[in-house]
C-alpha positions as CSV (number, residue, x, y, z in Angstrom):
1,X,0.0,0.0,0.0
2,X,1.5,3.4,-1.2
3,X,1.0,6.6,1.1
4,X,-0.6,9.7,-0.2
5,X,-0.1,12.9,1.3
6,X,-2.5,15.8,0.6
7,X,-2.0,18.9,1.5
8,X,-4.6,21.4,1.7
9,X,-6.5,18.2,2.6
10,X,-9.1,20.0,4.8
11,X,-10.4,22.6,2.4
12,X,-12.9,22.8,-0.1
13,X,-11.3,20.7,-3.5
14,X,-8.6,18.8,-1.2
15,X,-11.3,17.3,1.1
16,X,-13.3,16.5,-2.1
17,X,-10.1,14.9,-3.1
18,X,-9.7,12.8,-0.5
19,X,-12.8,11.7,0.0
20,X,-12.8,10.8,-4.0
21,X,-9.3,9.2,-3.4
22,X,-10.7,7.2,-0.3
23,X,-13.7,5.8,-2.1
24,X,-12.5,5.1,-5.4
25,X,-9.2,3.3,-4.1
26,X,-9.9,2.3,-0.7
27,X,-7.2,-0.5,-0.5
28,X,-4.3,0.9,-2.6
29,X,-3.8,4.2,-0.8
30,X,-2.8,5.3,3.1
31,X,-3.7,8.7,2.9
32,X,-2.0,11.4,5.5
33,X,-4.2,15.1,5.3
34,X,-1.9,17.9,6.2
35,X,-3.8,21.7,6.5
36,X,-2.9,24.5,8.9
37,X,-6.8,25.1,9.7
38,X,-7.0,28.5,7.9
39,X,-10.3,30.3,7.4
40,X,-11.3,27.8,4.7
41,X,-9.4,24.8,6.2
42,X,-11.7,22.5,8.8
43,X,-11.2,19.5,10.3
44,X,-14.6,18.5,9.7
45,X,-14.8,19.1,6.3
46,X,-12.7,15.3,6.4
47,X,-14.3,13.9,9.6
48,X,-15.1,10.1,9.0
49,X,-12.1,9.5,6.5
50,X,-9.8,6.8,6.7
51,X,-7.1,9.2,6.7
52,X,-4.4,10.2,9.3
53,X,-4.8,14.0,10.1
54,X,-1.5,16.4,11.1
55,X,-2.2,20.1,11.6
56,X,0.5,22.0,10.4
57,X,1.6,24.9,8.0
58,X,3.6,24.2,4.6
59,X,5.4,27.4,5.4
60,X,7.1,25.5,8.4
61,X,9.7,22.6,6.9
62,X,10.1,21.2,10.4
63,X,6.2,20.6,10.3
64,X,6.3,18.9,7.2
65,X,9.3,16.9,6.3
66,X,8.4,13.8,8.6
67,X,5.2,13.6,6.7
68,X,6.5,13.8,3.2
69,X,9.1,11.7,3.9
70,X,6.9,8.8,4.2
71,X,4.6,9.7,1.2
72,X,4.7,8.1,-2.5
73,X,3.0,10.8,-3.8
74,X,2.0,14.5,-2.6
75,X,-1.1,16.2,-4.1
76,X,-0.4,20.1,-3.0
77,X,-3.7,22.0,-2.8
78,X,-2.3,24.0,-0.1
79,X,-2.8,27.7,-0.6
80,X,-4.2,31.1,0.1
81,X,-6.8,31.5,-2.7
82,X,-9.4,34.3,-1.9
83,X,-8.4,37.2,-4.5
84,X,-10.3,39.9,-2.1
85,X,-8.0,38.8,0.9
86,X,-4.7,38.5,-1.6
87,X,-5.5,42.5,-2.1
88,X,-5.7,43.1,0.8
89,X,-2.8,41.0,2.4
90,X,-0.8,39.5,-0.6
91,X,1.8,38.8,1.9
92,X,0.1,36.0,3.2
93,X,-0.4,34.6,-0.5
94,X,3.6,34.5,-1.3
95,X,4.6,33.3,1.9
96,X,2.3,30.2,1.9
97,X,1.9,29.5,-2.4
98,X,5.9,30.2,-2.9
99,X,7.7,29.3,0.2
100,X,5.3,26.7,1.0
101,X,5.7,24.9,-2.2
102,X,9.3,25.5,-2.5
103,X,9.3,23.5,1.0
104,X,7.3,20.7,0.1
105,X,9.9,20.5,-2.9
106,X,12.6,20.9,-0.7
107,X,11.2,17.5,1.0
108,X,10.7,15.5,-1.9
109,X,14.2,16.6,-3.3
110,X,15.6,15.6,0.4
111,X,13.5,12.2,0.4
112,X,12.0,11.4,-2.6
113,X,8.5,10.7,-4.2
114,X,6.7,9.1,-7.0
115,X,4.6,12.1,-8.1
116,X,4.4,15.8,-6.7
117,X,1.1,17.0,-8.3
118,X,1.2,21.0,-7.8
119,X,-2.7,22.4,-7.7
120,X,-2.6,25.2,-9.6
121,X,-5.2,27.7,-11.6
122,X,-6.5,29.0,-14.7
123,X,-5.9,32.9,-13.1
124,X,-2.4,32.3,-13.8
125,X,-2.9,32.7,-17.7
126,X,-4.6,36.2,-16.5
127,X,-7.8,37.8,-18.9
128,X,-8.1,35.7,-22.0
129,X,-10.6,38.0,-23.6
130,X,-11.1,35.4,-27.2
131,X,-10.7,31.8,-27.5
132,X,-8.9,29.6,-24.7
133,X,-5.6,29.2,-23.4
134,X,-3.9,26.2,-23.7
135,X,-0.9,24.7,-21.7
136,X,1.7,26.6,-23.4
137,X,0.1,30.0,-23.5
138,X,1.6,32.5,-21.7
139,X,1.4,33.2,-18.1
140,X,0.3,36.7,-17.2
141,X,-1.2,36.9,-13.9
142,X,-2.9,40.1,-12.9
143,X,-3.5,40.1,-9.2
144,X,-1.4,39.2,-6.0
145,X,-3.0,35.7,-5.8
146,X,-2.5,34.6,-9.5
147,X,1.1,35.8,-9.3
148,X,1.7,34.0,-5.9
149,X,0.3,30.6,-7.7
150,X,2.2,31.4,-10.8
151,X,5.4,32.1,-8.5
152,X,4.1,28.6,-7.1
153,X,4.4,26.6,-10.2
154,X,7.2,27.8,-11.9
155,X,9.4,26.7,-8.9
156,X,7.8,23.4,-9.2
157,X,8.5,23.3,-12.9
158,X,12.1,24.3,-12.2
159,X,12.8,21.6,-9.4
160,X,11.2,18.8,-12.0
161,X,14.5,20.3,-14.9
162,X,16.8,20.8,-12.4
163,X,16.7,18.4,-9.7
164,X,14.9,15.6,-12.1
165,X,11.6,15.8,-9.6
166,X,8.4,14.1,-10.3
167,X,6.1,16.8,-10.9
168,X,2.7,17.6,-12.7
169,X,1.2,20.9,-12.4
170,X,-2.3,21.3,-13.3
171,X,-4.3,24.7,-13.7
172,X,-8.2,24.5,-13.1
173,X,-11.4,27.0,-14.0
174,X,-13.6,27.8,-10.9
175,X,-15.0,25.0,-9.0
176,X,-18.1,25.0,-7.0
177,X,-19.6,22.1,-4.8
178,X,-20.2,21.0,-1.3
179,X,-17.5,22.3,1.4
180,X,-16.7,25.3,-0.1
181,X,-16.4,28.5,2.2
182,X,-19.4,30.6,2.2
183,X,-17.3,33.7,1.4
184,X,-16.6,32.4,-2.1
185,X,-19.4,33.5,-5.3
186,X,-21.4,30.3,-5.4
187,X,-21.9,29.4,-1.7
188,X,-22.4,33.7,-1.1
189,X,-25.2,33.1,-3.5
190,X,-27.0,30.6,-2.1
191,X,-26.4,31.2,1.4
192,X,-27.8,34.7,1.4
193,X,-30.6,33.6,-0.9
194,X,-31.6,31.1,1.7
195,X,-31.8,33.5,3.7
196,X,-33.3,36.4,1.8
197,X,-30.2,38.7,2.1
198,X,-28.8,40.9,-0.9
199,X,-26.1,39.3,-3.0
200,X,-23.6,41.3,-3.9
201,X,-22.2,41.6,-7.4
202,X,-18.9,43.2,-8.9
203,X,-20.0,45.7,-11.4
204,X,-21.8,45.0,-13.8
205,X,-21.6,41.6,-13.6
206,X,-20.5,40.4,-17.0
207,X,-17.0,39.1,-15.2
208,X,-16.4,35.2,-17.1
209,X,-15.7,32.3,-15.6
210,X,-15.5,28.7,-16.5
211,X,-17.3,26.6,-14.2
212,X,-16.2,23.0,-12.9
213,X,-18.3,20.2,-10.2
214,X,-15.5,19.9,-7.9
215,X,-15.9,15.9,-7.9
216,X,-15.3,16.6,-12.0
217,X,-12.2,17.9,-10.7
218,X,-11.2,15.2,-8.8
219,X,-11.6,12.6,-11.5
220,X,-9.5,14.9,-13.6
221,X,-7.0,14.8,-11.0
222,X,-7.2,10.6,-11.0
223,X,-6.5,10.9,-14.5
224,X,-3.5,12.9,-14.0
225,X,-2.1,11.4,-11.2
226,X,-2.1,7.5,-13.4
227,X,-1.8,8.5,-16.9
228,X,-0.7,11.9,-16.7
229,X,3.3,12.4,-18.1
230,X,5.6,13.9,-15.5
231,X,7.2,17.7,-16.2
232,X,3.3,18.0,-18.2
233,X,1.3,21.0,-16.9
234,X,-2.6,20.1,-17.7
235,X,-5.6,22.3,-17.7
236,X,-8.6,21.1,-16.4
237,X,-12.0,22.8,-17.1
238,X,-16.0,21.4,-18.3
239,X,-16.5,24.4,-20.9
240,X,-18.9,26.3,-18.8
241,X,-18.4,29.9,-19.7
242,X,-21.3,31.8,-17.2
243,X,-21.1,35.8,-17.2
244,X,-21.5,36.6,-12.8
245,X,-24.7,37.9,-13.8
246,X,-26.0,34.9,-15.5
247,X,-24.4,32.3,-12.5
248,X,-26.3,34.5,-10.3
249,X,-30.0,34.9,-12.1
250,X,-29.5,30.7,-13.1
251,X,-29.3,30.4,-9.1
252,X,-31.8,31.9,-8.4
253,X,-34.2,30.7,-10.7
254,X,-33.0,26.9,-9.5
255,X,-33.6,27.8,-5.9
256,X,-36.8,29.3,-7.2
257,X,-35.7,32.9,-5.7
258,X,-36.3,36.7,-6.8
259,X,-34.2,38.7,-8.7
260,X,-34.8,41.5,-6.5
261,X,-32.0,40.2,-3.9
262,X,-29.3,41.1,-6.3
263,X,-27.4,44.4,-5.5
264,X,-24.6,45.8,-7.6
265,X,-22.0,46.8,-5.8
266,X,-18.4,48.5,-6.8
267,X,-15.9,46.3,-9.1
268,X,-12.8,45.5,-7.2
269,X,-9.6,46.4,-8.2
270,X,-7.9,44.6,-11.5
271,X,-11.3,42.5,-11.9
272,X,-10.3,40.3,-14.9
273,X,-12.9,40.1,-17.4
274,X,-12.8,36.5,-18.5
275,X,-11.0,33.2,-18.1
276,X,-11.2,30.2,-20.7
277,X,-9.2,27.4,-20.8
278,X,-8.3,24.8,-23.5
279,X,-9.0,21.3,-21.4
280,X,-8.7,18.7,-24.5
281,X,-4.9,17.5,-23.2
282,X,-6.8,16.2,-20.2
283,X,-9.3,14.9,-21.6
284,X,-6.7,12.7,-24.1
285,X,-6.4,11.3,-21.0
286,X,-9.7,9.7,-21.1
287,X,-11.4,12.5,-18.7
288,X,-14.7,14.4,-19.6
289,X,-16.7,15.7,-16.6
290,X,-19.7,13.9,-15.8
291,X,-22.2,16.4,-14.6
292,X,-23.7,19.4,-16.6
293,X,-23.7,22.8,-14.6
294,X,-28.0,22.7,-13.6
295,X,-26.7,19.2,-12.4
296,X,-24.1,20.0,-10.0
297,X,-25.7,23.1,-9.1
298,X,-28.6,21.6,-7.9
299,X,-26.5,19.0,-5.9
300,X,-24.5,21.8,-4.2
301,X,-27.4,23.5,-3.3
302,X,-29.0,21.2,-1.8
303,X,-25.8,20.6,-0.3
304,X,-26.1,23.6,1.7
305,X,-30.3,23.3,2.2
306,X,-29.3,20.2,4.3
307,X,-26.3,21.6,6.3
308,X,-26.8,24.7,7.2
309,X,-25.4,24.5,10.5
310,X,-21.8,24.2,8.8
311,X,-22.1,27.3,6.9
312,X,-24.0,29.2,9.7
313,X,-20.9,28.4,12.1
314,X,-18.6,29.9,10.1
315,X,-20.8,33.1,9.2
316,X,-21.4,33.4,12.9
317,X,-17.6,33.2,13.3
318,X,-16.6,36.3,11.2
């Protein structure tokens, strides 16, 4: 039995992960969760998973050579992510998505490892205003969290032609799903619609994203992970292009809600307009993602119909 180590393995897509991991291979992996228990980081986002838990901080190498020196293979979704927060404190955003990573490196290069997966995101390619990037576009990230995960990767990529590291780096849209922290777009709309508040939109609203089912994600990792080609970066993304304004009205209408609740408020700074990624690499891999957007929509909302208490907690919290 190999050990897994997943960093980031308490938040929104790395306790998807797991779970996915412990369910679809539940005798081939020993899987070790590492998270420092940030904002979006809970421990019981994994309760009830055969995995072993250590609370600790990627930016600390004492607190996390022992457990990647035991691990086959490290899946790093460790990471500051919330662009409002990187504006506001982008200092916390290099420390944890550069140092951190370099660290984790540091530890494989030191011990070894099968297969360093770096998480990474479609932000790093910055506005792609026609058409989609593909892997070898150019990276031009535009705010203080796409640069710290561009930072991120590029050391990765560096270690894998310098030091001969195992690494795969793979850049995905915007997921949504179960677990994710009700400060982010999706859960924000849904939570405040339950409860009648206004949701607050950027501008005018006609921001693009591409939209992913975070267990869509997961599988695409899978793929990556067995059949993916070391020193490869892969983008990973269903084709869902949604405008804010039209995620926002198709949520409502979904959750049978008025349109009334929305509020435009003003556009944060460096807003980029639109992200689209090229994912047909991956899906040469075999992948396609198995659930349209009303599909996983309706799933993750009535994700968070049925467990409200572990979105209310953390509201109550802030």
């Amino acid at each position: 039995m190999k050990t897994m180590l997943i960093t980031g393995g308490a938040g929104f897509i790395g306790s998807r992960f797991t779970s996915y991991i412990a369910s679809t291979y539940p005798d081939d992996f020993k899987l070790i969760v590492l998270d420092a228990l940030t904002y979006a980081g809970r421990k019981e986002n994994i309760d009830g998973l055969p995995a072993e838990f250590i609370h600790a901080d990627i930016r600390n190498y004492e607190e996390i050579e022992d457990a990647a020196a035991r691990s086959d293979i490290i899946v790093n979704f460790a990471a500051e992510t919330f662009v409002d927060k990187a504006i506001a404190d982008p200092g916390a955003f290099v420390t944890t998505d550069v140092i951190g990573v370099y660290n984790l490196l540091e530890a494989v290069r030191k011990h070894g490892a099968e297969r360093f997966i770096q998480i990474s995101t479609d932000e790093v390619y910055g506005e792609v205003m026609e058409g989609e990037a593909a892997e070898d576009a150019p990276i031009k990230p535009r705010n203080p969290y796409s640069a710290s995960k561009a930072g991120g990767e590029l050391l990765a990529r560096s270690y894998h032609i310098t030091y001969g590291l195992p690494v795969i780096i793979t850049r995905c849209s915007n997921n949504y799903g179960p677990y994710q922290h009700p400060e982010k777009l999706i859960p924000k709309i849904i939570t405040n619609a339950i409860r009648g508040k206004e949701i607050p939109i950027y501008g005018d609203g006609s921001q693009i994203r591409d939209w992913i089912y975070v267990y869509d994600h997961c599988r695409a990792l899978d793929a990556v992970l067995f059949k993916g080609d070391v020193g490869e970066v892969y983008n990973i993304s269903a084709g869902c292009l949604l405008s804010n304004i039209e995620l926002t009205k198709t949520i409502l209408r979904i959750m049978d809600k008025p349109e009334r609740l929305i509020k435009y408020v003003d556009d944060r700074p460096g807003h980029d307009r639109r992200y689209a990624i090229d994912s047909s690499k991956v899906r040469r891999l075999g992948w396609t993602p198995k659930h349209s957007f009303e599909e996983g929509m309706r799933e993750t909302i009535n994700w968070y119909l049925e467990n409200q208490d572990w979105w209310q907690s953390i509201k109550n919290a802030e």
